[in-house]
MOPAC internal coordinates of N, CA, C and O (Angstrom, degrees):
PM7 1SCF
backbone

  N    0.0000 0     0.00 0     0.00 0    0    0    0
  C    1.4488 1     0.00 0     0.00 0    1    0    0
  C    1.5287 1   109.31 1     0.00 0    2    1    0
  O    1.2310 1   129.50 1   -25.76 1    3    2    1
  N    1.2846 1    99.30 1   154.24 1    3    2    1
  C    1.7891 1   105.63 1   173.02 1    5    3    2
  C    1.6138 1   127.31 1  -113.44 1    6    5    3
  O    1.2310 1   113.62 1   -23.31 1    7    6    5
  N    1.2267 1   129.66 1   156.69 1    7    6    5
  C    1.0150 1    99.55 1   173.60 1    9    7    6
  C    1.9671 1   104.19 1  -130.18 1   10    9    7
  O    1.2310 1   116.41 1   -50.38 1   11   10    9
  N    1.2190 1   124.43 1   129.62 1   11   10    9
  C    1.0579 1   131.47 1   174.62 1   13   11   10
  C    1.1085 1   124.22 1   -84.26 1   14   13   11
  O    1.2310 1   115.57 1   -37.98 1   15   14   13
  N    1.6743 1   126.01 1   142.02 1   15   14   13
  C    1.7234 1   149.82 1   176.60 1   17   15   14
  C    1.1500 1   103.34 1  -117.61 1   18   17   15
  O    1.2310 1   132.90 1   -20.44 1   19   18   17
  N    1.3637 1    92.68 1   159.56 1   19   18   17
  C    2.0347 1   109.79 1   176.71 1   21   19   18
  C    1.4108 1    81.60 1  -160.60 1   22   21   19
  O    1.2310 1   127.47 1   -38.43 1   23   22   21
  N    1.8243 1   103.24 1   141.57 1   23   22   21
  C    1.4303 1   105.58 1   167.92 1   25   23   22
  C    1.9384 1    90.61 1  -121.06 1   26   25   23
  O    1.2310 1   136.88 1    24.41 1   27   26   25
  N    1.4722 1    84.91 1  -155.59 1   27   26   25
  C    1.6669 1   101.07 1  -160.93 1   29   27   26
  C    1.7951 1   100.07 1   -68.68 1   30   29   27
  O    1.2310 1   119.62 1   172.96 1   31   30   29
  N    1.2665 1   118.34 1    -7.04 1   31   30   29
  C    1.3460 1   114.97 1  -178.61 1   33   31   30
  C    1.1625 1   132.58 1  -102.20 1   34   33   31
  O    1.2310 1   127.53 1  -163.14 1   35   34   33
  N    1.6324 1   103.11 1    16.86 1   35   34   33
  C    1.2782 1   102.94 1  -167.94 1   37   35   34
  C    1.9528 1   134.60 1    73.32 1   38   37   35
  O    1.2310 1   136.16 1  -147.88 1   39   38   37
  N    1.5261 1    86.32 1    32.12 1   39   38   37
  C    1.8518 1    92.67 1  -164.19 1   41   39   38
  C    1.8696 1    98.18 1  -116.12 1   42   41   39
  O    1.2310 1   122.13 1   -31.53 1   43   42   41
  N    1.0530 1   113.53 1   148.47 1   43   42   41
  C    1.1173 1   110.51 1   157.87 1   45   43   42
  C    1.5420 1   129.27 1  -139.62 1   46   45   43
  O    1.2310 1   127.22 1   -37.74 1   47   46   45
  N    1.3395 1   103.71 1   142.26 1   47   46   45
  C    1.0484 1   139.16 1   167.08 1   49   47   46
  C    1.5853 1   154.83 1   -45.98 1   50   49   47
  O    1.2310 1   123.79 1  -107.83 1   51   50   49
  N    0.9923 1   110.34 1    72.17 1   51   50   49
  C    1.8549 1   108.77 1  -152.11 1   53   51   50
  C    1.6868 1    96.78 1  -102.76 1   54   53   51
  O    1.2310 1   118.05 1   -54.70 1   55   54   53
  N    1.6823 1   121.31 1   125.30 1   55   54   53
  C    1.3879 1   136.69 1   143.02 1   57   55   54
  C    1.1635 1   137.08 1  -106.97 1   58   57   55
  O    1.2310 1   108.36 1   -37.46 1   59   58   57
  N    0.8862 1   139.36 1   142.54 1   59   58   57
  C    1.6426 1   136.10 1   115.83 1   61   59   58
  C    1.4028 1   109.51 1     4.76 1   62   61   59
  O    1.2310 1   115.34 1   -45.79 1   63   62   61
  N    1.6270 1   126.45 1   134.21 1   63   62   61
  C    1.1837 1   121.14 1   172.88 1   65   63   62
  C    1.5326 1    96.47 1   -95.59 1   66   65   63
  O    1.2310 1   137.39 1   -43.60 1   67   66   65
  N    1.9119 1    83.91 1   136.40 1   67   66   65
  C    1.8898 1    91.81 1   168.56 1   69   67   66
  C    1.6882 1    86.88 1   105.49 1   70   69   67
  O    1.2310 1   113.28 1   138.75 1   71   70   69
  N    1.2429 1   130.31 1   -41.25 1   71   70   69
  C    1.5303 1   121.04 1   179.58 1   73   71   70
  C    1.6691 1   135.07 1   -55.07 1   74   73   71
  O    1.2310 1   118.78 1   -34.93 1   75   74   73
  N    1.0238 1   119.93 1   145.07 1   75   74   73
  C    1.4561 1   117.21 1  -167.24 1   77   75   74
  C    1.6581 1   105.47 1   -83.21 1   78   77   75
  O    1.2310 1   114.85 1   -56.26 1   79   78   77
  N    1.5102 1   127.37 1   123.74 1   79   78   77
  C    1.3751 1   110.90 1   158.51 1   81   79   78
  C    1.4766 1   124.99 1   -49.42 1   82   81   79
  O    1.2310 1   134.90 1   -46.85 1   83   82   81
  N    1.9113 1    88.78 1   133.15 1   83   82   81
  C    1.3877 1    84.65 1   175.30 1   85   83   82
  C    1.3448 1   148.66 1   -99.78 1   86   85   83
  O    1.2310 1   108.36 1    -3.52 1   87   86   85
  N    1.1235 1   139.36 1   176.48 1   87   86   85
  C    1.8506 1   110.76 1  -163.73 1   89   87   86
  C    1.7249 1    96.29 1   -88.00 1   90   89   87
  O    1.2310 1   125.46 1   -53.50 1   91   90   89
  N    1.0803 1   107.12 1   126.50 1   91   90   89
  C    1.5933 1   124.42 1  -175.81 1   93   91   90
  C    1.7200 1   102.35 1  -120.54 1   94   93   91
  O    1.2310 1   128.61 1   -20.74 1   95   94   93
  N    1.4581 1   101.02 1   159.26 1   95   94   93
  C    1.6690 1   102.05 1  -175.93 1   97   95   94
  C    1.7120 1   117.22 1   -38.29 1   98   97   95
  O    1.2310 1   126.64 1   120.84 1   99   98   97
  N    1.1718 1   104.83 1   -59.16 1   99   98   97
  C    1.4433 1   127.20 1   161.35 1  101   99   98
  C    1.5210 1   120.24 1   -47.22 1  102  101   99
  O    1.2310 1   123.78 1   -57.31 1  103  102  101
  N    1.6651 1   110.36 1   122.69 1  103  102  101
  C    1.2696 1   119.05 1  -176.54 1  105  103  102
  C    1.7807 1   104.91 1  -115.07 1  106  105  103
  O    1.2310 1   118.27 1  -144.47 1  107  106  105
  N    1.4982 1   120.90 1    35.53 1  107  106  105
  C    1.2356 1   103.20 1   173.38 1  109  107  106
  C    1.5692 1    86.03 1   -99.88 1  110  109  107
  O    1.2310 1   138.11 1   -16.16 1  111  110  109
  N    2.3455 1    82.50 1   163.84 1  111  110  109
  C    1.3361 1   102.62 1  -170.44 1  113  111  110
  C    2.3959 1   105.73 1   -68.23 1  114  113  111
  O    1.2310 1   135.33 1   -37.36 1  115  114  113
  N    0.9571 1    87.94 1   142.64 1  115  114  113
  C    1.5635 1   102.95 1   170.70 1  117  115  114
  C    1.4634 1   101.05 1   -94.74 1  118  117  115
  O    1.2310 1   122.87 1   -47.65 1  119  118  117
  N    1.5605 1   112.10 1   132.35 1  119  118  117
  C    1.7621 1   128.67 1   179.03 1  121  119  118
  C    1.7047 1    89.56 1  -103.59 1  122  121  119
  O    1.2310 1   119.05 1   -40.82 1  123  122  121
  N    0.7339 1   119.43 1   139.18 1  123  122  121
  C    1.7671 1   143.55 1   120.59 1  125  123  122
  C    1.4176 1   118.47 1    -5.55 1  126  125  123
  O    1.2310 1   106.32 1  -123.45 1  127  126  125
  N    1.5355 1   143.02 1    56.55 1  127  126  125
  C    1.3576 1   103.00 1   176.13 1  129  127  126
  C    1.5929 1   109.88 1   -36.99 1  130  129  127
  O    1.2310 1   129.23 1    10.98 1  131  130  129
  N    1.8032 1    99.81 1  -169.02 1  131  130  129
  C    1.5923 1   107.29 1   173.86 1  133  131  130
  C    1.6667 1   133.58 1   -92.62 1  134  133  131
  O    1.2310 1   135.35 1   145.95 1  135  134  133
  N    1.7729 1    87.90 1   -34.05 1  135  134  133
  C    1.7733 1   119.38 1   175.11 1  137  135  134
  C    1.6872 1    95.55 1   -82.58 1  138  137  135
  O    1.2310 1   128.59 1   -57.90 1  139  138  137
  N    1.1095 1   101.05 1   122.10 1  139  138  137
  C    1.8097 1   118.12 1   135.65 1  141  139  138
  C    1.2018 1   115.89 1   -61.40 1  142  141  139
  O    1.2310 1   114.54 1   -45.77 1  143  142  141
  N    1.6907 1   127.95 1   134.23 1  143  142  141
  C    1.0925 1   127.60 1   179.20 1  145  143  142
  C    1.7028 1   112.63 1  -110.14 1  146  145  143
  O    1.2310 1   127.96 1   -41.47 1  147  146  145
  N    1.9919 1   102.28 1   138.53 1  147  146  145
  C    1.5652 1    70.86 1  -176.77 1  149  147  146
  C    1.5708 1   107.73 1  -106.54 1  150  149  147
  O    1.2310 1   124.50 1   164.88 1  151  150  149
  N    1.0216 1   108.97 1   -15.12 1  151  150  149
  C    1.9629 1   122.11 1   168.41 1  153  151  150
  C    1.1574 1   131.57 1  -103.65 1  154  153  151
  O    1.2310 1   116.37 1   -62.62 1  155  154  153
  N    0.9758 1   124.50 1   117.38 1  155  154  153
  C    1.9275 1   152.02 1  -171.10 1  157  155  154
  C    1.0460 1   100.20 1  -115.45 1  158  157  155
  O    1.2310 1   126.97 1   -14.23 1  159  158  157
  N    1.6241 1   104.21 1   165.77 1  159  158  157
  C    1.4514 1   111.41 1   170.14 1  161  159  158
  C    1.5064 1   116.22 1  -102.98 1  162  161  159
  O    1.2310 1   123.37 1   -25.74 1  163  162  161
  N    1.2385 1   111.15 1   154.26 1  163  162  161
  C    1.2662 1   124.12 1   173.66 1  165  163  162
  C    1.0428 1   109.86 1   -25.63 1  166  165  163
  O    1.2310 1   111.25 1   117.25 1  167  166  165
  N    1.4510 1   134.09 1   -62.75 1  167  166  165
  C    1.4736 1   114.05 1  -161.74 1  169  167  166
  C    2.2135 1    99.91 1   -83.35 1  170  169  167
  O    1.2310 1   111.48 1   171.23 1  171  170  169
  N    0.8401 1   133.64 1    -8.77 1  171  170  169
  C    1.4435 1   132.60 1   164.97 1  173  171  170
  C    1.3653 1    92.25 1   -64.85 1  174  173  171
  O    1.2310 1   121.91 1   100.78 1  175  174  173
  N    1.6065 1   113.94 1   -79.22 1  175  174  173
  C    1.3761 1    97.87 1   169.89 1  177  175  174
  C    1.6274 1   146.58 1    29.32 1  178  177  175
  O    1.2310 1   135.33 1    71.28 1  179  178  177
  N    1.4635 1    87.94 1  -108.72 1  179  178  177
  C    1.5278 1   131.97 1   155.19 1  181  179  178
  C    1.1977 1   127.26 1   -29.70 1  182  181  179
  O    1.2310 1   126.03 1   112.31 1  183  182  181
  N    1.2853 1   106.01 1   -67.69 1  183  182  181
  C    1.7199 1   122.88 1   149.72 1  185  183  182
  C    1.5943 1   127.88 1   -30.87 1  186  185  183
  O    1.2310 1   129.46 1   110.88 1  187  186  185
  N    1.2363 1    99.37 1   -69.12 1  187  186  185
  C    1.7807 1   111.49 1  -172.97 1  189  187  186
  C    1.9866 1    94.08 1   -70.09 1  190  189  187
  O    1.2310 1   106.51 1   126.38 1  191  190  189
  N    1.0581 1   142.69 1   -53.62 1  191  190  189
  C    1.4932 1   145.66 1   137.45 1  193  191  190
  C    1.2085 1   102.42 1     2.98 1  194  193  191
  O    1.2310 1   114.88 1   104.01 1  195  194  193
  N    1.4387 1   127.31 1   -75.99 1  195  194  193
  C    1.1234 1   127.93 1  -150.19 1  197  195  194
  C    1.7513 1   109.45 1  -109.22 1  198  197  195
  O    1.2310 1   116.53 1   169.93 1  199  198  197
  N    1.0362 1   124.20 1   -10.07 1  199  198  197
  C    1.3870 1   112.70 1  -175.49 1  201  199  198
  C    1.8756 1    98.55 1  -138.18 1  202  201  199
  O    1.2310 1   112.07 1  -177.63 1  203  202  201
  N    1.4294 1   132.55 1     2.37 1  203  202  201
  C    1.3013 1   141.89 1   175.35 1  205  203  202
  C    1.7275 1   111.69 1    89.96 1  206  205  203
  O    1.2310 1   119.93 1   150.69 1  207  206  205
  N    1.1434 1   117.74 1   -29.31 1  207  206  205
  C    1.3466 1   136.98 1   160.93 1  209  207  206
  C    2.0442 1   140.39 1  -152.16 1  210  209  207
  O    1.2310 1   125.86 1    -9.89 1  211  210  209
  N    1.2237 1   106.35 1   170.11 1  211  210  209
  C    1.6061 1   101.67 1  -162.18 1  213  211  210
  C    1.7461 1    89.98 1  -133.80 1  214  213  211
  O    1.2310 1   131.01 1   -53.44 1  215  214  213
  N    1.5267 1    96.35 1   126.56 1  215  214  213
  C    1.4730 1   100.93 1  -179.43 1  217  215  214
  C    1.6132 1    91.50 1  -118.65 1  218  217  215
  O    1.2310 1   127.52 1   -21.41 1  219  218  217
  N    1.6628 1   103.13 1   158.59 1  219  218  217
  C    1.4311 1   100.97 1  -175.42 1  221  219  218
  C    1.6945 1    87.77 1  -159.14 1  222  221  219
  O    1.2310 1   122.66 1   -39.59 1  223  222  221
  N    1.8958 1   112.51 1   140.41 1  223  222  221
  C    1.6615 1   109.13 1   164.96 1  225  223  222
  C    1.5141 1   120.55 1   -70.60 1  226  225  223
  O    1.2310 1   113.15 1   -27.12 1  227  226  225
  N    0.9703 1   130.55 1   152.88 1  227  226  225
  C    1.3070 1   133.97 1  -177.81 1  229  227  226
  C    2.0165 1   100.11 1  -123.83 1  230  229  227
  O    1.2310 1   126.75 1  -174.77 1  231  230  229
  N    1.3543 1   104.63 1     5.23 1  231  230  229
  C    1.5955 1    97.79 1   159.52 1  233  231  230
  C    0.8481 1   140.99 1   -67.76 1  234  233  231
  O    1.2310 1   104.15 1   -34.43 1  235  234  233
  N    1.0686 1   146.84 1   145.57 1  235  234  233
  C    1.3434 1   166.13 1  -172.52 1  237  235  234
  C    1.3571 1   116.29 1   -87.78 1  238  237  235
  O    1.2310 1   115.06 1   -62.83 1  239  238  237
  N    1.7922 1   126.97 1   117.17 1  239  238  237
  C    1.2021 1   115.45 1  -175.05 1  241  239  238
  C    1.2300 1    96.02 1  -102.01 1  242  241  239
  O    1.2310 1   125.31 1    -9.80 1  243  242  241
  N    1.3710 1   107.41 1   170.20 1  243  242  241
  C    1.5130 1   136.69 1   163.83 1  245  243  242
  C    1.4520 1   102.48 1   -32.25 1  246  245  243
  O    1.2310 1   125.86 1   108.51 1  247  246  245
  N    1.3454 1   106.34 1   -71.49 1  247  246  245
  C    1.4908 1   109.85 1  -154.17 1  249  247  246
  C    2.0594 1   105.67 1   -73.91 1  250  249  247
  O    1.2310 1   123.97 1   168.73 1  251  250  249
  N    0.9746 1   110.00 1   -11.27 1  251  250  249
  C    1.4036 1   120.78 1   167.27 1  253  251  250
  C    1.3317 1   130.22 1   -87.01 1  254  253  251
  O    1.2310 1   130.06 1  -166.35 1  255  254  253
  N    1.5992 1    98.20 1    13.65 1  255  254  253
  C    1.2900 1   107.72 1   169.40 1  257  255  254
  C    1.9968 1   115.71 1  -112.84 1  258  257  255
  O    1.2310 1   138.78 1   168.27 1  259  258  257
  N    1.3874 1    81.20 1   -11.73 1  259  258  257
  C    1.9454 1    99.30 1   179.98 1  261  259  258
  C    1.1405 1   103.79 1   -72.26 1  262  261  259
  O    1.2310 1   120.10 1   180.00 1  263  262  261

């Protein structure tokens, strides 16, 4: 199982359940979603496997609003 964060910037957060956040460039606070997830994709996967976690933006560009 995984457990997912989102902080105030729109970033998210992919672990290992039971894992400690880790200190990343970024010092905003990370929330808790509520659901545990138990399926990801391969490359999240892969990622959290190989590097302990997978961060990804969840912003919204300009041009993705045209």
């Amino acid at each position: 199982m995984f457990d997912v964060y989102r902080n105030d910037k729109r970033d998210l957060l992919v672990l290992s359940t039971g894992s400690a956040i880790p200190v990343l460039g970024s010092r905003h606070k990370w929330r808790r979603s509520r659901k545990r997830v138990c399926k990801v994709s391969d490359e999240i996967r892969s990622t959290v496997q190989r590097q302990g976690y997978y961060v990804r933006s969840l912003r919204v560009t300009e041009k993705g609003l045209i």
